[in-house]
N, C-alpha and C positions, 0 to 999 in steps of 0.2 A: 284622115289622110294628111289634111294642112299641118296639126302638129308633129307629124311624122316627118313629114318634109323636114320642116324644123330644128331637130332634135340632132343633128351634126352640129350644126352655129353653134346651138347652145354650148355644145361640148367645149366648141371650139374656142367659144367664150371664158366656160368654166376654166378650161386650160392653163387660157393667156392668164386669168384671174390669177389664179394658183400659181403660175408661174413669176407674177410679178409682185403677188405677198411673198414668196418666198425670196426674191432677188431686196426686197426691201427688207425684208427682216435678215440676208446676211449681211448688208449694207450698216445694217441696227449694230448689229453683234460685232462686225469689224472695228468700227465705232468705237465699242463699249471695250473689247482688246485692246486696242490700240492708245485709248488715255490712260487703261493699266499699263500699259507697256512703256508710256513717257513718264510717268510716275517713278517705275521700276527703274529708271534708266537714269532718271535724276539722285533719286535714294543712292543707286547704285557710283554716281561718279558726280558726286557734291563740289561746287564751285571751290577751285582750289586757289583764285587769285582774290582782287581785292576789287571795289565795284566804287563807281565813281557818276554822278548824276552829270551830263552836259547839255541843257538846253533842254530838261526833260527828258532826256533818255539815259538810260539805267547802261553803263557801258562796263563789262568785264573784263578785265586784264591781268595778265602778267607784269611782275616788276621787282627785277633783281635790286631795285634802290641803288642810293650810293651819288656820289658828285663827280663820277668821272662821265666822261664824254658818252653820249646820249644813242641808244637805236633804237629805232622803232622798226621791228617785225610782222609784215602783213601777209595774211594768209590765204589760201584762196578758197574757191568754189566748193561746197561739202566737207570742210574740215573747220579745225576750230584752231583756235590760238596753241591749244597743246600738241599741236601739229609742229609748232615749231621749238617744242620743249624737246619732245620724244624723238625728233631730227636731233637733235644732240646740239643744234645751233646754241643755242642759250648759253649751255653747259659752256658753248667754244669760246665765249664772247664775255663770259658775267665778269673774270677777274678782271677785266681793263675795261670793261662798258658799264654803265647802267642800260639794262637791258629791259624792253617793254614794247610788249605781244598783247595786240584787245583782239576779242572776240567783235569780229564784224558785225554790224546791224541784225538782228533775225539767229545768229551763229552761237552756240556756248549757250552762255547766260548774261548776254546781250540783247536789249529790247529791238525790239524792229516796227516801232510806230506806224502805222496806216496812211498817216497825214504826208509823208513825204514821199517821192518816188526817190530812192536812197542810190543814186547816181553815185560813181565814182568823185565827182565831185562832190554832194554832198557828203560823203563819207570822209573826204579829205577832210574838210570844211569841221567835221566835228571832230574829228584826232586832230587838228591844229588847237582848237576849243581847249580839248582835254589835257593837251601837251601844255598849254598856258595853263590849266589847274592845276597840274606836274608839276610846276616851273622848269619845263624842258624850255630852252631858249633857242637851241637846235641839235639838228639830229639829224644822223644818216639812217636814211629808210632801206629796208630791202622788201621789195614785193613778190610772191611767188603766185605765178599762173594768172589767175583773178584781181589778187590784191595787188599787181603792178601797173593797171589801170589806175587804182587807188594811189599806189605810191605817186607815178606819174601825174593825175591829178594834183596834189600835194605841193609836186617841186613846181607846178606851172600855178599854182593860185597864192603857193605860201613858201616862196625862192627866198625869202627874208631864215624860215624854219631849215631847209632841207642844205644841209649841208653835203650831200652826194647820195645816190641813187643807183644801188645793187637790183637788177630786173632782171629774176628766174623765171623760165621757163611760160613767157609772158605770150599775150595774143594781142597785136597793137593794132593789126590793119583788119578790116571787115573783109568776111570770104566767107561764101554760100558753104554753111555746116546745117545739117541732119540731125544732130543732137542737142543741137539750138532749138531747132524748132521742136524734137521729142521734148528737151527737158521743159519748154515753156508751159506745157500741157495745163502743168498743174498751178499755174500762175492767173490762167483765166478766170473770170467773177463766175461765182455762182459754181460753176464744175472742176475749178480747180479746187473748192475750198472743201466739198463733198473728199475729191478725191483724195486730199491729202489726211482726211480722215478716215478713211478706209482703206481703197484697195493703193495708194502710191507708199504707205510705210511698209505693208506684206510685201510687193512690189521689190522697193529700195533693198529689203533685208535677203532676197531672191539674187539679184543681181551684184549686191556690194561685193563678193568674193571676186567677180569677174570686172568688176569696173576698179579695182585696189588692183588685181595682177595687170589691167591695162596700165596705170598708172606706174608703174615701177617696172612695168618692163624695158626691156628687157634684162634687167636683174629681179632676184625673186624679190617677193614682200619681206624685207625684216623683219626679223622674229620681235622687236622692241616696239616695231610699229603694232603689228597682231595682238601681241599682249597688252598694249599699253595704251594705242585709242581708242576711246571709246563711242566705239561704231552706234550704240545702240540711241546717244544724244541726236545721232544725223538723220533719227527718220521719226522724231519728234513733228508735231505740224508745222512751228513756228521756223523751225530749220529748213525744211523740205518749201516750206513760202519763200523764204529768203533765197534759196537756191533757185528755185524755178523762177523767180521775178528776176534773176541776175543772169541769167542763163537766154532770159528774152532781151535782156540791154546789153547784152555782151557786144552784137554787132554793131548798132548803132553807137555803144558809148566809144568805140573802136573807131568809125566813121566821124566823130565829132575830135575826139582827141587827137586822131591823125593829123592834123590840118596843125596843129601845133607844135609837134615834135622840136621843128629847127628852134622854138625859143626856149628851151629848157636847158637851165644856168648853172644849176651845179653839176659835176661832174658826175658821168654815168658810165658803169659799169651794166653788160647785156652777157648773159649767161644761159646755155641750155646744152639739155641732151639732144647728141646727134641720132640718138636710139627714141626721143620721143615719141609716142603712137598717141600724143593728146593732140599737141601743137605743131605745125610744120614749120621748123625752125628755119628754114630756110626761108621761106614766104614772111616769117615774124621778126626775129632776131637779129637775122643776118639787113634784112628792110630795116628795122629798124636802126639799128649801129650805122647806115648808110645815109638814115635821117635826121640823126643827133650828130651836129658835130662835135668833132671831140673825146666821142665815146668809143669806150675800149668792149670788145669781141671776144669772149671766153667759150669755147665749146667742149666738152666733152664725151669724148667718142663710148660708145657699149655702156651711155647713163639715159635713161628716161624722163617723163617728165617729174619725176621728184629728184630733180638732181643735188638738193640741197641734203637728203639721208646721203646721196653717194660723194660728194667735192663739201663736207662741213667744212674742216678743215682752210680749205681753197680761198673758201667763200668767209669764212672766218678773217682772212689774213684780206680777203679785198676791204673788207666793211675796214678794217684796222689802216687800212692802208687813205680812204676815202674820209675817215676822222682823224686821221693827222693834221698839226697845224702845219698851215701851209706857210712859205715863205710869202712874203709881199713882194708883188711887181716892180721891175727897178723904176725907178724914175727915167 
């Protein structure tokens, strides 16, 4: 009769057993897909620029060459330098720029070392590094979404470098986001690092259609954009670490840099779509142009937060305009 009693637990035990070698071994197997799949993904879309060591870190870029006046293009949160190829940007800019896009920290085929927490400043901090490798001596930056942290960074630690400052589609001030605290998930010790090896690249490949049409709407996704990024880099581990640790410093590096806005020297151009559904431009851009003086206010009505595929062109003629030499103040 006592064993009888019994003989449910056990079940119950057997069960849970069974149920958690099986949750482990899809866990295994996700794994084991998944570093096939950044293999394939690397094979499939081989670093197309040129690779430059600074301070130890392995950094890749773009670089139209040449000795005309200098820009640096920063890109943001889940995309890579050829983000700002396949925007046509490059293409607008190469005959009268020397033109040069790195792959962020973690992003591309760009290292993203353990030992630093890779702040907007420190990110500046090593494109200033690399641009002294270059013999950039200066340069107008344009940052888009993410990387205008980065840029701003940049004009406020290295104003000697930044000869003016294009900021699309940018997030300056801290404000209670939802998808700050989703995307940090996979940022934490120990459960972020499982996760990005298993179920957050199945995950990322589930959702990229609908997070790409959030991004561009409300115009549709470019057919150049579809065909030509390549998505499959973004949900590598080393990508998807970089993104989710940048995603937890977004509001804070926002609350830190705020505080500074009014000392930044060279001239700023603030840019965005009034159709955004990433950034509330009204809360960011319009704040901020109110916190820089000096700076000039561009908005574009029925453009999203990728405004730089929809105003090249626009944004083409600002950077041209912000690299002109300028007259000397009278006496």
């Amino acid at each position: 009769m006592f064993n009888k009693l019994h003989r449910p637990t056990d079940t119950l035990r057997s069960s849970w057993a069974l149920g958690l070698a099986a949750f482990a071994g899809s866990l295994v197997a996700s794994a084991v897909w998944n570093e096939r799949a950044e293999k394939r993904a690397e094979q499939r879309n081989p670093p197309l620029g040129h690779k430059i060591n600074v301070d130890g870190v392995t950094l890749h870029y773009l670089d139209t060459g040449g000795l005309k006046p200098a820009v640096l293009l920063i890109h943001g949160n889940g995309v890579t330098s050829a983000d700002m190829e396949i925007s046509g940007l490059i293409d607008a800019l190469k005959d009268r720029h020397r033109v040069i896009a790195f792959d962020r920290p973690g992003y591309g085929y760009s290292e993203r070392p353990r030992n630093k927490s890779w702040t907007p400043e420190e990110q500046a901090d090593l494109f200033a590094k690399a641009l002294a490798q270059l013999k950039v001596e200066t340069v107008v930056v344009l940052g888009h979404s993410w990387g205008t942290l980065v840029a701003v960074a940049c004009a406020l630690r290295h104003p000697q470098l930044v000869n003016g400052l294009v900021l699309a589609s940018g997030y300056y001030f801290p404000t209670v986001r939802l998808d700050v605290v989703v995307g940090s998930l996979a940022a934490t010790p120990l459960l972020g690092e499982v996760m990005r090896r298993t179920i957050s690249p199945l995950i990322g490949r589930l959702m990229a259609p609908a997070a790409f049409a959030e991004m561009f709407a409300p115009m549709p996704i470019p057919e150049r954009f579809s065909d030509r990024f390549p998505v499959s880099l973004s949900f590598r581990s080393t990508q998807l670490r970089a993104s989710s640790e940048e995603a937890s410093m977004m509001v804070p590096a926002a609350r830190r840099l705020s505080s500074q806005y009014g000392a930044i020297l060279p001239p700023v151009t603030i840019i965005a779509g009034e159709g955004d559904q990433i950034v509330d431009f009204e809360r960011q851009s319009k704040a901020l142009h109110e916190a820089v003086p000096g700076s000039s206010l561009r908005l574009f009505p029925g453009v999203g937060h990728m405004v730089h595929y929809a105003a090249t062109a626009e944004i083409a003629g600002m950077i041209d305009e912000l690299a002109a030499p300028r007259k000397p103040l009278a006496a």
